[in-house]
C-alpha positions as CSV (number, residue, x, y, z in Angstrom):
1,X,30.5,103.3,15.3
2,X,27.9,104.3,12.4
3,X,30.6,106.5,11.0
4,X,33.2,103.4,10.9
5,X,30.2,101.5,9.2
6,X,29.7,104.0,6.4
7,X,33.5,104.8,5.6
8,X,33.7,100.8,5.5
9,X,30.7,100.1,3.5
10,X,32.2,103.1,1.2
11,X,35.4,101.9,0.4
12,X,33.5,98.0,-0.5
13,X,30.3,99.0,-1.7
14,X,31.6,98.7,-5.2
15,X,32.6,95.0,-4.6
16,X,29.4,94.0,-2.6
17,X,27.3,95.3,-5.3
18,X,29.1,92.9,-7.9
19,X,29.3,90.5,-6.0
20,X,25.3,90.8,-5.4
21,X,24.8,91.1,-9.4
22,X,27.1,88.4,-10.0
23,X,25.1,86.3,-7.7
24,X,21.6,87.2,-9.2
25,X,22.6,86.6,-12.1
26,X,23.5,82.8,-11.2
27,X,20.6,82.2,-10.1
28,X,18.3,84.2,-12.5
29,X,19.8,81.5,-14.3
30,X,18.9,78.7,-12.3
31,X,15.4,79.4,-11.8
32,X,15.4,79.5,-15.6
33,X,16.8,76.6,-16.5
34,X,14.7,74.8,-13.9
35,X,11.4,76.8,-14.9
36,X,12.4,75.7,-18.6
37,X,13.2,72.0,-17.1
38,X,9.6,72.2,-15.9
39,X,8.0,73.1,-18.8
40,X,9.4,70.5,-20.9
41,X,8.5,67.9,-18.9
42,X,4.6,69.4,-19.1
43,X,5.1,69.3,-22.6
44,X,6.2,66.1,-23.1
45,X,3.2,64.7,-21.0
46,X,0.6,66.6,-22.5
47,X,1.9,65.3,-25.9
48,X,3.7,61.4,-25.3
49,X,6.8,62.9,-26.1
50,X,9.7,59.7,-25.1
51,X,11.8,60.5,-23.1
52,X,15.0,59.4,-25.2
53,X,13.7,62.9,-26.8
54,X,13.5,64.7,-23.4
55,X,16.7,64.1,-21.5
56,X,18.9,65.3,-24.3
57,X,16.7,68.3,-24.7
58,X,16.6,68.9,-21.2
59,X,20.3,68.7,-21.1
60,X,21.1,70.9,-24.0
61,X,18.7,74.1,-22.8
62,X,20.1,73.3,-19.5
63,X,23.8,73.9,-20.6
64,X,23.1,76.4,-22.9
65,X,21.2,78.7,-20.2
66,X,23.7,78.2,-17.5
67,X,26.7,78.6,-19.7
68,X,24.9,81.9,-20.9
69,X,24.8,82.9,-17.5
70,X,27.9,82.7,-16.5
71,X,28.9,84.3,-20.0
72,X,26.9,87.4,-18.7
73,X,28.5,87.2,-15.3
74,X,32.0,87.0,-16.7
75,X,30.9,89.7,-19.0
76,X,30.0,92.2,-15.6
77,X,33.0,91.5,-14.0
78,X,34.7,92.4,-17.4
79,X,36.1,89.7,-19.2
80,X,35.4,89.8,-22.6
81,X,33.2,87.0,-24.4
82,X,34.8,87.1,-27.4
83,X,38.2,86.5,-26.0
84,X,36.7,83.2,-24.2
85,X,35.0,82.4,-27.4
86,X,37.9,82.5,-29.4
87,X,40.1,80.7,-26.6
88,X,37.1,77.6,-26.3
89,X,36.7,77.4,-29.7
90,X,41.0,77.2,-30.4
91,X,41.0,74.0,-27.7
92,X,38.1,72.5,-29.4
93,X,40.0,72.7,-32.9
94,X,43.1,71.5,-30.9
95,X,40.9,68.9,-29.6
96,X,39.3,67.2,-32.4
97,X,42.6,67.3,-34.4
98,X,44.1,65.6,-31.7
99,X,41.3,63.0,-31.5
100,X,41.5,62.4,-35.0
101,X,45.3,61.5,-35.2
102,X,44.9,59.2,-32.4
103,X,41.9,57.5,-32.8
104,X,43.5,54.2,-35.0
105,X,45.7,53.8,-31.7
106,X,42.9,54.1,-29.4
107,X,40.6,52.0,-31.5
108,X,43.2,49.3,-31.3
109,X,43.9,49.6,-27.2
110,X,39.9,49.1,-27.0
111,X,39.5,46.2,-29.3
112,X,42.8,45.0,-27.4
113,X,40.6,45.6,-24.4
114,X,37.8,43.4,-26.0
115,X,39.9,40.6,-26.9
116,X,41.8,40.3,-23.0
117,X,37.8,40.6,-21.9
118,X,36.1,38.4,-24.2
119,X,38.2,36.2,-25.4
120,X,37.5,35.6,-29.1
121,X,40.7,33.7,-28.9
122,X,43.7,33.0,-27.1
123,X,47.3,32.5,-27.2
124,X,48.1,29.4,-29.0
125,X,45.2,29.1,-31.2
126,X,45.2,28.8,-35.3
127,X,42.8,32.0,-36.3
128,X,42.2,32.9,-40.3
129,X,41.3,36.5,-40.6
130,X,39.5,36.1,-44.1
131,X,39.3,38.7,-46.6
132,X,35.7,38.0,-47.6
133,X,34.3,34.8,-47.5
134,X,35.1,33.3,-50.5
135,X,38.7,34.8,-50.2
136,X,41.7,33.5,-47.8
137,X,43.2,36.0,-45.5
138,X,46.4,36.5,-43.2
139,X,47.0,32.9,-41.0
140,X,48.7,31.6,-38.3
141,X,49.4,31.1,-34.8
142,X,48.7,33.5,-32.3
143,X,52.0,33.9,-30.0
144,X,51.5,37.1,-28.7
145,X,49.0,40.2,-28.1
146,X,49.4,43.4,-26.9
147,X,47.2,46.6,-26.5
148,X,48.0,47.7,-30.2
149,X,48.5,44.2,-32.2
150,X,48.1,40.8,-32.3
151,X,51.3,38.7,-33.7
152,X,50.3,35.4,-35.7
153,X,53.3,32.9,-36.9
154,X,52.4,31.4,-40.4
155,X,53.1,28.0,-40.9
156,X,54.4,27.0,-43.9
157,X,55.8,23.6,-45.2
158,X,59.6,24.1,-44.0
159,X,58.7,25.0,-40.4
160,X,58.0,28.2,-38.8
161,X,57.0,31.0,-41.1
162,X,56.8,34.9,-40.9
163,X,55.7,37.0,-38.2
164,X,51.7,38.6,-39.2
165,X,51.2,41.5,-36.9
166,X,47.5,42.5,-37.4
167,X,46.0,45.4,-35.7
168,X,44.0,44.6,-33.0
169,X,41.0,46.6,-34.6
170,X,41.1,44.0,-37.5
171,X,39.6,41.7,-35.4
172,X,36.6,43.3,-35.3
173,X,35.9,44.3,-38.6
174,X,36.8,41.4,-40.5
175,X,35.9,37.2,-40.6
176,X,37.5,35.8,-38.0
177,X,37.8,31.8,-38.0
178,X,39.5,30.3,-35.2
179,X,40.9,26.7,-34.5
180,X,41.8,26.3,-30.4
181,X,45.4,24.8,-29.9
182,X,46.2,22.9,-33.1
183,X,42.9,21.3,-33.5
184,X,42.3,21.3,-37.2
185,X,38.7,22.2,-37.1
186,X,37.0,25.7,-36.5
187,X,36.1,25.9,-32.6
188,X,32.5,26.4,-31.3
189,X,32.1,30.1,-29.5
190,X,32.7,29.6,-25.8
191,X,28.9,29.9,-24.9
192,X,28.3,26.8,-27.0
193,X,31.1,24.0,-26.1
């Protein structure tokens, strides 16, 4: 039996002692960020610190120590760092590039959001989105919106006029002055009819 015991402990000693590294080193880490956790929040009583100062802190030191630590227990096992740096940082770049070209589109399915939620105005009424406030802007009926535009028909003296599709976004950034159905005069924000 002790012979058995030996030859198997032999042939997995090498994997039970990474293992056992692997897992001090995990929580090496833990006890540090925690002991670091602790002596923040000493710090910020003994000196008023808010705490809209503290949780971010806290959070930072508490992903930078455990993301170090596994780092160093990637490292043991024998996987370079600078391979997984160069492979985070590429998806980051991939990542932001992405988020960039996109971000007209999802600026205009969240303002799209806003307007379905909200309700700054609704199909069928006569909105004005004015340049400034001395200066006219696009005008018209809404008929339709969707998560990316809103359509306005302008009127014009010999009927229906051209389509106006405005990006939802628009909304948001501009003068807005809105007539409900085909009232002639501006509307009063739901809250106040």
């Amino acid at each position: 039996m002790k012979g058995w015991l030996a030859q198997w402990l032999g042939e997995w000693s090498g994997t039970l002692l990474l293992g056992g590294q692997l897992l001090l080193i995990l929580i090496a880490g833990f006890v540090l960020q925690r002991l670091v956790a602790r002596g923040l929040t000493r710090l910020a009583t003994r000196y008023q610190l808010p705490g809209e100062l503290l949780l971010p802190l806290r959070g930072a030191l508490r992903w930078l120590i455990m993301g170090s630590a596994l780092m160093l227990a990637l490292e043991h096992v024998g996987v370079s760092a600078g391979v997984l740096w160069a492979a985070f940082s590429g998806f980051v770049a991939v990542a932001a590039v992405a988020f960039f070209a996109i971000w007209s589109v999802l600026s205009n399915l969240f303002c799209a959001v806003l307007i379905f939620t909200v309700g700054p105005f609704r199909l069928g009424d006569r909105v004005e989105v004015m340049e400034s406030f001395d200066k006219p802007g696009a005008k018209g009926r809404v008929i339709a919106i969707n998560l990316l535009y809103t359509t306005l028909e302008e009127e014009s003296d010999t009927g229906t006029g051209a389509l106006l599709q405005i990006p939802n976004s628009l909304f948001f950034q501009k003068v807005v002055r809105r007539w409900r159905g085909t009232e002639l005069q501006p509307s009063l924000p739901p809250h106040e009819t």
